[in-house]
VOBA-1610 file (N, C-alpha, C; in pm, whole numbers, padded with zeros to 5 digits, always signed):
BEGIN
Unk+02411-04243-09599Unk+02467-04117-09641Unk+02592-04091-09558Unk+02648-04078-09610Unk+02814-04060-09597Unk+02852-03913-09495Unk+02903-03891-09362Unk+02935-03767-09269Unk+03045-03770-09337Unk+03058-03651-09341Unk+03206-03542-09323Unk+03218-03443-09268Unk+03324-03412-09155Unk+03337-03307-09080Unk+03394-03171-09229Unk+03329-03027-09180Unk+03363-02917-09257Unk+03526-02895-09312Unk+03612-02923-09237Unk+03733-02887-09262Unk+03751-02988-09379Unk+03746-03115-09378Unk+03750-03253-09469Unk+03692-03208-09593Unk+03550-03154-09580Unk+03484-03115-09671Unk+03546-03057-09802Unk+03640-02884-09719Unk+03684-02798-09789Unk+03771-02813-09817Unk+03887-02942-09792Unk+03984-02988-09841Unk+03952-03089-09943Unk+03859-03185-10011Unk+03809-03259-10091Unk+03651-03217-10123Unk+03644-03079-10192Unk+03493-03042-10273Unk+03463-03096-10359Unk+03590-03138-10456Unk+03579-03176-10589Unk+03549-03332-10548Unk+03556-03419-10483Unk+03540-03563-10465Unk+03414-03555-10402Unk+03356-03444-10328Unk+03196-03473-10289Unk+03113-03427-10392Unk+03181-03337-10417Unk+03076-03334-10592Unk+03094-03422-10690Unk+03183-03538-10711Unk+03157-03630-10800Unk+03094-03723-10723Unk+03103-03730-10609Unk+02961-03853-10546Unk+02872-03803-10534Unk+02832-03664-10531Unk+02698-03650-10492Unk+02613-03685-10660Unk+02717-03624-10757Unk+02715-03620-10876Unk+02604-03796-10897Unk+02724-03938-10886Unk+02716-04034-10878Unk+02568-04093-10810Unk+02508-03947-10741Unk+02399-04027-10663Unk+02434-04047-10494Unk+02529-03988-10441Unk+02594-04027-10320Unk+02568-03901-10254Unk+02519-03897-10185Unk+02519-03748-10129Unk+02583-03710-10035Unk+02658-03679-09927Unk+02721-03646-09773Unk+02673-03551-09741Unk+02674-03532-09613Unk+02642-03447-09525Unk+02733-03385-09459Unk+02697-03273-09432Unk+02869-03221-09368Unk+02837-03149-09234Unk+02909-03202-09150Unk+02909-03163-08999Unk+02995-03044-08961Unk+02938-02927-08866Unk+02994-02822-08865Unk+03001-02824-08666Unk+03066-02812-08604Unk+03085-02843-08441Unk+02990-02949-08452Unk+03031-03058-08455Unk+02966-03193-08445Unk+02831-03176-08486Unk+02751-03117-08587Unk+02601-03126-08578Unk+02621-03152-08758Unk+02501-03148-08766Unk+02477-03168-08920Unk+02455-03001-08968Unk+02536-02963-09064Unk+02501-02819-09086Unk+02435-02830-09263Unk+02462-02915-09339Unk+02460-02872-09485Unk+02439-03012-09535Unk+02364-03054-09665Unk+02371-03153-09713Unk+02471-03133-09883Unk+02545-03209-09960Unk+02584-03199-10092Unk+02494-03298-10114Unk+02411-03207-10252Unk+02388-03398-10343Unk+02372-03290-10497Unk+02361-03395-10556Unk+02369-03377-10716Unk+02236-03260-10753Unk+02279-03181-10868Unk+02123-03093-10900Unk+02048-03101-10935Unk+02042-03254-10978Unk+01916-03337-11039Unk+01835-03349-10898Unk+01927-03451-10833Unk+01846-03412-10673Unk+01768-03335-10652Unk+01837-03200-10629Unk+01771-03111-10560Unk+01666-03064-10649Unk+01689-03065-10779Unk+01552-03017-10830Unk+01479-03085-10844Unk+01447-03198-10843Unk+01322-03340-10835Unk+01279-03266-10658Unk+01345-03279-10609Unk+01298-03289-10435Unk+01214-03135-10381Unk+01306-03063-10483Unk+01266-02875-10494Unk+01125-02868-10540Unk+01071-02955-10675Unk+00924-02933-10727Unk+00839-03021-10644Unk+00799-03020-10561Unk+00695-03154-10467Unk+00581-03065-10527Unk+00497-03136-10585Unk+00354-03046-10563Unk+00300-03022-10465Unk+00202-02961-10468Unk+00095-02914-10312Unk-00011-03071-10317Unk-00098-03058-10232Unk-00182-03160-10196Unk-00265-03169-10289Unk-00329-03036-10293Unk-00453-02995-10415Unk-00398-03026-10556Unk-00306-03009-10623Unk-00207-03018-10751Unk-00211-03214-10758Unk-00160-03222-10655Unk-00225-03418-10695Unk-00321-03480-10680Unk-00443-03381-10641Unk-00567-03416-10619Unk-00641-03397-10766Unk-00615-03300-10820Unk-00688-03260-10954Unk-00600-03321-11041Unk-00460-03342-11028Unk-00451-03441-11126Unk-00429-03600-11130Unk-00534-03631-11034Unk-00509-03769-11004Unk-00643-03842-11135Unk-00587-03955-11155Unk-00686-04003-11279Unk-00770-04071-11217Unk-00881-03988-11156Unk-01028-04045-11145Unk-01127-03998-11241Unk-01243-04121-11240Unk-01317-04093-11364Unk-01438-04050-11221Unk-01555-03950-11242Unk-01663-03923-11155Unk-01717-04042-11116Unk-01763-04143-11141Unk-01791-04247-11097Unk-01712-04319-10972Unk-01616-04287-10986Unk-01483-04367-10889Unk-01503-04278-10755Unk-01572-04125-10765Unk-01543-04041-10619Unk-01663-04074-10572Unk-01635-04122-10399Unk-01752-04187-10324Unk-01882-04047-10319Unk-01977-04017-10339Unk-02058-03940-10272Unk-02039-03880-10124Unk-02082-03737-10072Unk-02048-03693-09991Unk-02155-03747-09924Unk-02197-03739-09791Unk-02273-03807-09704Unk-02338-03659-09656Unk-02452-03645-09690Unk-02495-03488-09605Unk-02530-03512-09480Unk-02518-03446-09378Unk-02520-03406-09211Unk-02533-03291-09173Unk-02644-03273-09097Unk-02670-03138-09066Unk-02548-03099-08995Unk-02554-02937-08999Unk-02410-02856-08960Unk-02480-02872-08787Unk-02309-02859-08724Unk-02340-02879-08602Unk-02349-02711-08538Unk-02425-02722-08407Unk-02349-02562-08373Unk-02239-02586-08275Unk-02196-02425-08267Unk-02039-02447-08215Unk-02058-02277-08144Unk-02038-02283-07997Unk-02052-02177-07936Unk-01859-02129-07924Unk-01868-02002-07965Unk-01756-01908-07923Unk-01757-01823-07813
//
């Protein structure tokens, strides 16, 4: 991924938006650090929807047969 310092940036927007466009994304450095990323809005919205843990758990294609049985164990105690 491609640095560019901020000033560079705001002098060529239109050329980081056709690479980020392209799939290229840069990053843009603000007092030497990383302050901002450009990438395309396809990007960001694929990367924006992540499901939760539970959401790929229920829709993962297991048939009941395939989930191991739980193992029962008595509960332990636990002093507070």
């Amino acid at each position: 991924m491609r640095e560019i310092y901020l000033r560079d940036a705001e002098a060529n927007l239109s050329v980081l938006v056709d690479q980020a466009v392209e799939g290229k994304p840069s990053i843009i450095m603000r007092h030497g650090r990383r302050a901002a990323v450009v990438l395309s809005y396809e990007e960001w919205e694929r990367l924006s929807h992540v499901s939760s843990f539970g959401r790929l758990l229920v829709a993962a294609p297991l048939v009941a047969d395939e989930v191991p049985e739980r193992i029962p164990s008595p509960a332990r105690t636990v002093e507070f």
